[in-house]
C-alpha positions, -999 to 999 in steps of 0.1 A, spaced: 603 488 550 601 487 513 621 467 493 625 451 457 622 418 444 624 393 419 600 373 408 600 349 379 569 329 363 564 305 337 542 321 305 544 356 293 523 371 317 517 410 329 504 416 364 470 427 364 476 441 398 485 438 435 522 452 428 543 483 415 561 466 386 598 484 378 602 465 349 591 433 328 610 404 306 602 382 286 623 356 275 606 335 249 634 307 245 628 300 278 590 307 282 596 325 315 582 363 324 604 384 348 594 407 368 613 433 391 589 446 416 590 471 447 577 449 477 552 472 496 556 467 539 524 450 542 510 415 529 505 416 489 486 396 465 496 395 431 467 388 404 482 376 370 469 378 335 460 336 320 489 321 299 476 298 277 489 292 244 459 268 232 438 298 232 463 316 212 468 291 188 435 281 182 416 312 173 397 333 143 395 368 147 377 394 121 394 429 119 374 456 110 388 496 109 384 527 102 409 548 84 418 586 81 446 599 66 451 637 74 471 655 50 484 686 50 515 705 31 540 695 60 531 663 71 507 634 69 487 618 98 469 582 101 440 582 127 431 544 128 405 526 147 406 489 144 382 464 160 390 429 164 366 408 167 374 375 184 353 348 164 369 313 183 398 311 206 415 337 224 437 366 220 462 390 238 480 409 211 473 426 182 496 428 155 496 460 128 516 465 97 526 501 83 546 520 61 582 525 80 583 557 70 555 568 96 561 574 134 539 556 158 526 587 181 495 568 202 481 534 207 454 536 229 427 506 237 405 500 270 424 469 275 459 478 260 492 471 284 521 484 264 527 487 226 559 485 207 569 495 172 602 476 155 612 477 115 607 448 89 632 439 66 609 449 34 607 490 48 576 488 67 572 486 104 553 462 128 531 474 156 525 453 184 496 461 207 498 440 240 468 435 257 465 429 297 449 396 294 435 373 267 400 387 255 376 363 244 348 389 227 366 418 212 386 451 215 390 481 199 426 496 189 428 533 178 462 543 162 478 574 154 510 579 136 529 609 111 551 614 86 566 646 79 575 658 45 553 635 20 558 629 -11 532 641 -32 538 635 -63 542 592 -60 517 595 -29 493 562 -22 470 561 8 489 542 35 482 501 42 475 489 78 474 453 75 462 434 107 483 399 116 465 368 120 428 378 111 410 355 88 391 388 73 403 431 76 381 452 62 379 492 65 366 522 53 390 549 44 389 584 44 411 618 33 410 646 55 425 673 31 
């Protein structure tokens, strides 16, 4: 029979596999990951992604992007493609700011877990990309998001800035 579970860990950790996951915690105060999991009716093994903040703390990572902004009379569209390039260290997030006034559509990456938008006090908004593990080499990040109803007439192009990069550089493009 099939059941669920609890099952706490130190870290913030995902599972990588071996279970169906029903939901995730974090508690950073703590430094614990929860996990609610449906326990299959067989034997399981549960591989874990590495927690280890050394890595984390410790690293240089280059940013490098290409952006398009879309325009059109009714609405506005960032297509963003941002490689990180991991220089020393480790890393398992990637951290974006933009204008609060777009909504985040798609974050896609071959070694994305789960991405989360909140606001910043200043009017922009923060994008967190989490990865499924620590990469030591490099990913790529592509990002879409809209705004409807620009304004035109005090328009700028729209700043991605990239968190904790020692360098960002992109090219930039309008697709009119």
């Amino acid at each position: 029979a099939t059941g669920e579970f609890l099952l706490n860990v130190p870290g913030n950790v995902e599972i990588k596999s071996g279970a169906r996951v029903l939901s995730r915690s974090y508690d950073e105060q703590a430094n614990v990951t929860s996990f609610e999991l449906l326990s299959p009716s067989t034997r399981m093994t549960i591989v874990m992604s590495l927690n280890n903040r050394r890595l984390r703390d410790n690293r240089m990572l280059l940013a490098r992007g290409v952006i398009v902004d879309e325009l059109t009379e009714s609405y506005e569209r960032i297509h963003a493609t941002v490689a990180l390039q991991v220089l020393q260290g480790a890393v398992d997030q990637l951290t974006v700011q933009l204008p609060g006034d777009f909504e985040v559509t798609r974050v896609n990456s071959p070694t994305l877990a789960r991405w989360s938008v909140k606001p910043n006090d200043d009017g922009t908004q923060q994008l967190t990309a989490q990865l499924r593990d620590f990469i030591e080499d490099g990913t790529v990040v592509t990002i879409t998001a809209n705004r409807l109803a620009p304004e035109w007439d005090s328009w700028q192009f729209p700043q991605l800035l990239v968190h904790d990069v020692v360098s960002q550089t992109s090219v930039l493009g309008v697709l009119a």
